[in-house]
N, C-alpha and C positions, 0 to 999 in steps of 0.2 A: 367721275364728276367733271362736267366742263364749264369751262368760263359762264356766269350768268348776268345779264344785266337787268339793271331794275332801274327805269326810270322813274326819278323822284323831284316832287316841289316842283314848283310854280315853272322854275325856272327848266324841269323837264333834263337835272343832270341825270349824267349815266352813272351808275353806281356800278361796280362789279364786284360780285363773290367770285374769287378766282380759287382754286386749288392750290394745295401744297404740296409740290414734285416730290418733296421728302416726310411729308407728315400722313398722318394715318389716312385712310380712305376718306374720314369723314371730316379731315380739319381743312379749313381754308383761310384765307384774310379777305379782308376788304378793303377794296378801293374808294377811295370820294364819297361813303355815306351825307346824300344830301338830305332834304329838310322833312324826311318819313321816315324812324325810330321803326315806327307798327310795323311797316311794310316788311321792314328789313330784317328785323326781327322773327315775323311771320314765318318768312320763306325758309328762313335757315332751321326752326321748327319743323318746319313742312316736312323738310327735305333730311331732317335728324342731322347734320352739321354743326361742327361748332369753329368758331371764329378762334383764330390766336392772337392776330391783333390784327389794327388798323392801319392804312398803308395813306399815306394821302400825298399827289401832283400837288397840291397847293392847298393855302390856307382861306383863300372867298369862300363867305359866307356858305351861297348856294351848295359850297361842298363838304362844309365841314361840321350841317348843323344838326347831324342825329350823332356825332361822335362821343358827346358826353355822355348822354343816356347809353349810348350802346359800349364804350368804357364800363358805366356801373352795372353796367344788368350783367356782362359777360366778366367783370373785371380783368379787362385784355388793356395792352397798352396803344399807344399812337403814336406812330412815328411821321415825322415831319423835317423837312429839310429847316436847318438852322436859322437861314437865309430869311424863314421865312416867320419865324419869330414873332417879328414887330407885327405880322398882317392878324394873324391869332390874338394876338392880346387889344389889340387896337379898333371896336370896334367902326371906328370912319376907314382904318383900312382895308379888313374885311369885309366890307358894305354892309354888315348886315344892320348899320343905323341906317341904311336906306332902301334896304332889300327885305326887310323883314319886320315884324311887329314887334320884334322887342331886338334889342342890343345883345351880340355875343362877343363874350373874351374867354378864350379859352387858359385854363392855367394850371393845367395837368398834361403834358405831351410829353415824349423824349426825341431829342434832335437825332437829326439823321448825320454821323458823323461818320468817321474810312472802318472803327470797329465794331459800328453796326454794319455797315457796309458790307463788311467781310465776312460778319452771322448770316445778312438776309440771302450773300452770294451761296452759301452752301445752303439755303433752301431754296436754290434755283434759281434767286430774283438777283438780277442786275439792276443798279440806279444807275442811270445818267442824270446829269445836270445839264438842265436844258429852260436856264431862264432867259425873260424877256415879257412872259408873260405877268408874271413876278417874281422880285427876285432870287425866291427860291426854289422855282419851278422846276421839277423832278420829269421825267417818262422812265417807266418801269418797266424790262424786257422780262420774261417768263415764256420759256417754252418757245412758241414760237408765235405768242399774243408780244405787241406793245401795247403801253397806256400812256395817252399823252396829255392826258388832261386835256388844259386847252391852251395848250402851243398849236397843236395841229391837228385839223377836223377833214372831214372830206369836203375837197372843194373848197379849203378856207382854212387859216388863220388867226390864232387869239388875240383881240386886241391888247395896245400898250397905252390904253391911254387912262389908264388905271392909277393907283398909287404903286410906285415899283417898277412901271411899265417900261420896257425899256428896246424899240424897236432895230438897234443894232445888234443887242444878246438875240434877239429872238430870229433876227437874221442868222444870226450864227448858232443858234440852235437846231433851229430847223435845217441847214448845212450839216450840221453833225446827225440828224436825224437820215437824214437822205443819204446818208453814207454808210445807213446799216444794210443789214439782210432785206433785199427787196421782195423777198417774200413773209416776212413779221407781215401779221395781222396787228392792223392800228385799231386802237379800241380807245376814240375819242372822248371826251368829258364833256358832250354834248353830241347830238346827231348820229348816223348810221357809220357800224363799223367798214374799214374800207383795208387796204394792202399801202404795203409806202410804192411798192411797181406802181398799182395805178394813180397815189399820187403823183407818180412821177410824171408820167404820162399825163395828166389833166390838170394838176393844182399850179397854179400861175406863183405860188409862193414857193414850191419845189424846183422852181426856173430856174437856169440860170442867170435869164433876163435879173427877176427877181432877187434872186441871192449875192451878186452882183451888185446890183445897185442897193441892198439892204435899206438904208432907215430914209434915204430919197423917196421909199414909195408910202412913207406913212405920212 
């Protein structure tokens, strides 16, 4: 089975079913389930997969709004960096009082703390913490996929000017991003999958123009 993406909602996030290095052929987790339950659901049918739990870069709406239904259908759990808490419960911080038709608070998750950390490491998944974009923004290494939510896109940058936002973390995030394997495949929370090599090579926020002058350029 290999990484799959399903773009979903309005907002066109990238959802991924990724595999489990240690779990049986057919299990896998999910990334960023955004605001299509069917879809998601669908596929993993399709394809005879079952879900072990939910992985999520952050708590905006646009990413987190099939997680409940697909918590109860699969009864799997969600994990979420702790950081990011207040953005889940609160829907003005999660947007989705302004992104969506009705209001979300979520109030079922378990936070991403060092001894989950050290469960998800022995199923292959590294968390980095990599906020800026909010402050509990996660990228998740696997294999030799990254997931960066939306710190880092091809050819671009997740904004800070959110609730949370915060343009020097994400300077320093994306610095710590840039210092991984330059050949991890980035696998954004929005837009086409790209390499950190060739952001290196073309993203103006991979700079070190950029990384450098950090929150100057916001």
């Amino acid at each position: 089975m290999k990484v799959k993406k399903l773009i979903l909602g309005f907002y066109s996030v990238n959802c991924y079913i990724v595999p489990l290095e240690s779990g049986h052929e057919d299990s896998c987790f999910i990334i960023d389930p955004g605001a299509d339950f069917n879809s998601i659901r669908d596929y993993l049918l399709n394809e005879k997969i079952y879900p072990e739990f939910i992985l999520n870069s952050h708590g905006h709406y646009d990413h987190i709004a099939a997680v409940k239904e697909l918590m109860d259908y699969y009864e799997i759990p969600f994990y979420i960096h702790s950081k990011d808490e207040p953005v889940l419960r609160d829907p003005a911080k999660n947007m989705s009082s302004l992104l969506g038709s009705n209001t979300l608070s979520l109030e079922t998750y378990t936070l991403i703390d060092a001894s989950l950390q050290k469960k998800l490491e022995t199923m292959g998944i590294k968390i980095h913490e990599t906020p800026g974009h909010t402050p509990g923004s996660i990228s998740i290494e696997t294999g030799n996929n990254l997931f960066t939510g939306d710190l880092l896109f091809r050819g671009g940058a997740g904004r800070t000017d959110l609730w949370g936002g915060d343009p020097v973390m994400l300077a320093k995030s994306l610095a710590k991003i840039k210092s991984l394997d330059k050949n991890l495949v980035v696998n954004p929370g929005h837009g086409a999958t790209t390499t950190i090599e060739i952001e290196i090579k073309n993203n103006f926020y991979l700079s070190p123009e950029f990384l450098e002058g950090g929150a100057a350029w916001f």
